[in-house]
C-alpha positions as CSV (number, residue, x, y, z in Angstrom):
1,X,-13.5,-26.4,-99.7
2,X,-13.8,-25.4,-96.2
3,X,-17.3,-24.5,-96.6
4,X,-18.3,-27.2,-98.1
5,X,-22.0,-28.8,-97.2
6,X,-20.8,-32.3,-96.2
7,X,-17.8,-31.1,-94.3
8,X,-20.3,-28.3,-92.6
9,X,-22.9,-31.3,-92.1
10,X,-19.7,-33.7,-90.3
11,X,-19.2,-30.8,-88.0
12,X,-22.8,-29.7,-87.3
13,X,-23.1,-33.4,-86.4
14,X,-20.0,-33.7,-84.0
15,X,-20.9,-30.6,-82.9
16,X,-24.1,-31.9,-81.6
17,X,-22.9,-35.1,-79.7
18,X,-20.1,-33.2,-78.4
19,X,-22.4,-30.9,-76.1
20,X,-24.7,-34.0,-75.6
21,X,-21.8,-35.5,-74.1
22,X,-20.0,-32.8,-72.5
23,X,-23.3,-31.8,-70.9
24,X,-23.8,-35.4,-69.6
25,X,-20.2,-35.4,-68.3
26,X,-20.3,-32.1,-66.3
27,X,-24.1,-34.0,-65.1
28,X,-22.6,-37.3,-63.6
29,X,-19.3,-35.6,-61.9
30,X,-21.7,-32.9,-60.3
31,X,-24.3,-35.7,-58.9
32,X,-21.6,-38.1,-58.1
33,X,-19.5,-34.9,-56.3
34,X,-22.4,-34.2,-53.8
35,X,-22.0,-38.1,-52.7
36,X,-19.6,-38.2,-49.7
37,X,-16.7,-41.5,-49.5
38,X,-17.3,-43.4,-46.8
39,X,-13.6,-43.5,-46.4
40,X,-13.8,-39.9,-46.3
41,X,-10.4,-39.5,-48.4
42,X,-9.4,-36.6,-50.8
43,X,-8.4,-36.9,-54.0
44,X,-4.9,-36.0,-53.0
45,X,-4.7,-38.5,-50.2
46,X,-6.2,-41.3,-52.6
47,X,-3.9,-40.4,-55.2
48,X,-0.5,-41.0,-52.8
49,X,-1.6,-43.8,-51.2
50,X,-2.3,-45.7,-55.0
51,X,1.0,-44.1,-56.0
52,X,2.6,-45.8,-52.7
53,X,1.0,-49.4,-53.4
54,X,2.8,-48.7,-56.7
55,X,5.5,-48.0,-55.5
56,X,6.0,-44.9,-57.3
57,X,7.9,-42.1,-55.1
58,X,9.1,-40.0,-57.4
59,X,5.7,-38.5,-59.0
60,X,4.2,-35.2,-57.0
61,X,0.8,-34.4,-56.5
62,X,-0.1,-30.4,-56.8
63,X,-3.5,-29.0,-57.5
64,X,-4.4,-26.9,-59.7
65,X,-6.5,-23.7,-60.8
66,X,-9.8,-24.3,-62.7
67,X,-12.3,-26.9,-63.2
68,X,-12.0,-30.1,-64.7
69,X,-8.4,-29.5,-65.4
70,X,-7.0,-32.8,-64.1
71,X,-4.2,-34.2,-65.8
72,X,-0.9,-36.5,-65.3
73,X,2.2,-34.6,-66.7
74,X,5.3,-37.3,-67.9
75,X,7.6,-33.9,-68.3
76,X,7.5,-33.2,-64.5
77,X,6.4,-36.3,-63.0
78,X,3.1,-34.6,-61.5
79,X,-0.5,-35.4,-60.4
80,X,-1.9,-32.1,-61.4
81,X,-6.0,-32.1,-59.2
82,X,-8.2,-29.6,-59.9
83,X,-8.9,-27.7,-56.1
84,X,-12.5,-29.6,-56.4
85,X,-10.5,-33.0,-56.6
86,X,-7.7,-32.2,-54.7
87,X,-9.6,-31.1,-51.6
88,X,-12.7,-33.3,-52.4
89,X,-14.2,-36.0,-50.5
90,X,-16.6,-37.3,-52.8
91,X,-16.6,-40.1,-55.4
92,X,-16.0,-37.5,-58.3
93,X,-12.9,-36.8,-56.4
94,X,-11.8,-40.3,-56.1
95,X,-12.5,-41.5,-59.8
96,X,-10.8,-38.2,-61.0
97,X,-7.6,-39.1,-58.8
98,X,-7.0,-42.5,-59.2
99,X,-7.4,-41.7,-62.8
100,X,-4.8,-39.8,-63.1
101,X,-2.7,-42.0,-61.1
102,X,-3.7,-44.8,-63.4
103,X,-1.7,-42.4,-66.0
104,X,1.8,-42.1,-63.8
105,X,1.6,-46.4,-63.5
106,X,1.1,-46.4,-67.0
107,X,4.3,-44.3,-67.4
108,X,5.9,-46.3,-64.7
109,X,5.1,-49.0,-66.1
110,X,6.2,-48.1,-69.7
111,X,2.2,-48.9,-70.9
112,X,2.8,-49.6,-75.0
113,X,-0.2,-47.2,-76.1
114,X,1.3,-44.4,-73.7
115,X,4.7,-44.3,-75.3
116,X,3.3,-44.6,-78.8
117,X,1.0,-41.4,-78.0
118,X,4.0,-39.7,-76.2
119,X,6.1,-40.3,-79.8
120,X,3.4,-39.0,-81.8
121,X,3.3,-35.7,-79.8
122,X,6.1,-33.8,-82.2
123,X,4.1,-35.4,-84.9
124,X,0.5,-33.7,-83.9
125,X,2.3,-30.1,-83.5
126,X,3.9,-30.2,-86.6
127,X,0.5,-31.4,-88.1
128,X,-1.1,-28.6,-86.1
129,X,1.0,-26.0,-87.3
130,X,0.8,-27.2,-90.9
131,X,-3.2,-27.0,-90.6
132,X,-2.9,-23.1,-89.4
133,X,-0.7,-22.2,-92.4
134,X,-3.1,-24.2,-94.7
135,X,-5.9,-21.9,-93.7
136,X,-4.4,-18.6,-93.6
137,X,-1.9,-18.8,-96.1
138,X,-1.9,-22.1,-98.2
139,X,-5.8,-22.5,-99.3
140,X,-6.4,-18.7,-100.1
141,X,-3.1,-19.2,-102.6
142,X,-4.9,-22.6,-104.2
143,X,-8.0,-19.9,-104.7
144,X,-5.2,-16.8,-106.5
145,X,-2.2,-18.9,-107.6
146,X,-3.3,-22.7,-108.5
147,X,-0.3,-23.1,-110.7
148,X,1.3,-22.8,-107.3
149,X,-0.4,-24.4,-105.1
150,X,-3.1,-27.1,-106.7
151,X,-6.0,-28.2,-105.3
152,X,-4.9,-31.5,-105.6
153,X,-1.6,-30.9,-103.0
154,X,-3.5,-28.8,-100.6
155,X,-5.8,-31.6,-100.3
156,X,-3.1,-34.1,-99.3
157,X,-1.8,-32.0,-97.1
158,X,-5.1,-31.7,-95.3
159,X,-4.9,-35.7,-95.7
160,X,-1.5,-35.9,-93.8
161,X,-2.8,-33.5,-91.0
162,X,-5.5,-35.3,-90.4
163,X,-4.2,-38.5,-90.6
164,X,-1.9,-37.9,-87.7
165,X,-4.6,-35.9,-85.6
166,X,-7.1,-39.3,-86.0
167,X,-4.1,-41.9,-85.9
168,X,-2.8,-40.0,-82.1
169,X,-6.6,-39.6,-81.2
170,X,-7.3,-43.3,-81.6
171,X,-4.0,-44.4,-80.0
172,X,-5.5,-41.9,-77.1
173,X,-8.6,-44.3,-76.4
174,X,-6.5,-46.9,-75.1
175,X,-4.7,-44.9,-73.0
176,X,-7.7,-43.1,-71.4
177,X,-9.8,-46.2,-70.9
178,X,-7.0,-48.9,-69.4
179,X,-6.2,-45.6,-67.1
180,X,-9.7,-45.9,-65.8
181,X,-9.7,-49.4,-65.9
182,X,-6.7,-49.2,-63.8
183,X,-8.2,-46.9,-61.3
184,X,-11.4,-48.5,-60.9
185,X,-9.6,-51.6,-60.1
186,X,-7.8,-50.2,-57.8
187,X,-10.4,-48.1,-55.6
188,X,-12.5,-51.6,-55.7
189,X,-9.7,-53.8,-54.3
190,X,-8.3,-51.3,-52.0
191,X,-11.7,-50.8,-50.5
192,X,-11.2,-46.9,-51.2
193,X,-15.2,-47.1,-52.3
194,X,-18.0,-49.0,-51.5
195,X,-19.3,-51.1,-54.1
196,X,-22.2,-48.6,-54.9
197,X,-19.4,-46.1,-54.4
198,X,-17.5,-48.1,-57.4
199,X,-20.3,-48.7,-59.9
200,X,-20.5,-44.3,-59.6
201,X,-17.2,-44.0,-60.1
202,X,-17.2,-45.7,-62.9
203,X,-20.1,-44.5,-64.5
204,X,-18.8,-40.4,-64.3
205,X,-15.5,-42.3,-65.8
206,X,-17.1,-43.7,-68.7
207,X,-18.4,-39.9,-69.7
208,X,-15.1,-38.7,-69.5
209,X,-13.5,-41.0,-71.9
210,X,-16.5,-40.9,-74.2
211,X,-15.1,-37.4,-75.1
212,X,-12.1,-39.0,-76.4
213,X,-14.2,-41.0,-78.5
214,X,-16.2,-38.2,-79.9
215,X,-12.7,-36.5,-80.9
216,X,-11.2,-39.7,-82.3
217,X,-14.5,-40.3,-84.7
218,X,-15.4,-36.5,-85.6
219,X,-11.0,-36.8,-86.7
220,X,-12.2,-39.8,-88.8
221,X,-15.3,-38.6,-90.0
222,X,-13.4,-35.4,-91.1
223,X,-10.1,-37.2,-92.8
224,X,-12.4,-39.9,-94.8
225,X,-14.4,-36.7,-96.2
226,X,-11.1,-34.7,-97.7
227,X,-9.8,-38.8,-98.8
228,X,-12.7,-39.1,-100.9
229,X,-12.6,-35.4,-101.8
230,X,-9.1,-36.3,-103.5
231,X,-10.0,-39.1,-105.0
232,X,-13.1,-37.4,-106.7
233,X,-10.6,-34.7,-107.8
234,X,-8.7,-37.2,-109.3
């Protein structure tokens, strides 16, 4: 089952416009991170000052090792910057920041999508673990023991797994796109950027959160192919 030509096919495919994209994201924040604010802000000072006119004190920003590691964390309350962000003066820096901080209003502002994707979160580990003992344990004992485990209930539990991985990756899009949204709003009406400085920042935003769409539709892609698996079995 898991070598299966049309599931090999669905991740050849994904595969594919997963570097395309990738490869075009890692493109536009490079180009737009040699292009200095005229504000001449960095990400961390961009991110308190939007936190501020917020009013949101109680959310820290740190940085970070790595690249392209940016992320808002609800647990601790933290603006986590990679050092490229953090310390950066360019309009990569300030897209990636008020980003983030788009995330902590969100929170702040108990955004629907966010709290439905923060519920979901025991959900997708559970699912995650499930799909681990599915491959190691579970599938080889449909292949030895089917009186055991059928084909039939391996494949549903496949269908569950998946099911929750595409339902919290399309719940995700939302969240990642009214967060940029949010930010680009914000950097605009604030004057942080220029309006060249804006239509950039938006553009290296887009890319990122086309990587959540190639996730969400590759999760689809991959749950409708075991769904009509089961219902050919059947």
């Amino acid at each position: 089952m898991y070598f299966d030509p049309g599931l090999l096919i669905i991740g050849f495919v994904f595969m594919g416009i997963g570097y395309y994209v990738q490869n075009k994201l890692k493109s536009k924040f490079h180009k737009y991170s040699q292009v200095s604010l005229r504000k001449n802000l960095s990400g961390r000072e961009i991110a308190e000052i939007m936190l501020r006119d917020h009013d949101i004190y109680d959310v820290k920003v740190v940085s970070v090792p790595g690249k392209l590691t940016d992320h808002y964390n609800p647990l601790n309350k933290t603006i986590n910057l990679s050092p490229e962000v953090y310390e950066g003066r360019s309009v990569s820096a300030a897209a990636v920041a008020a980003h983030e901080c788009g995330h902590a209003v969100q929170h702040a502002t108990q955004y629907a999508f966010l709290k439905m994707r923060s519920a979901l979160v025991p959900i997708q580990t559970f699912a995650g673990k499930t799909m681990t003992t599915m491959i190691w344990v579970l599938f080889p004992l449909t292949m030895i023991a089917p009186s055991i485990m059928p084909m039939n209930m391996a494949l549903l539990i496949i269908i569950f797994c998946y099911g929750s991985f595409t339902l919290f990756s399309f719940i995700t899009l939302p969240v990642e796109f009214d967060a940029s949204n949010r930010a680009i709003a914000w950097v605009t009406n604030r004057q942080i950027v220029t309006r060249e400085e804006s239509f950039m920042a938006k553009d290296a935003l887009k890319w990122a959160a086309m990587t959540y769409v190639v996730v969400a539709l590759q999760s689809l892609a991959t749950l409708l192919y075991y769904l009509m698996l089961f219902l050919r079995r059947r």
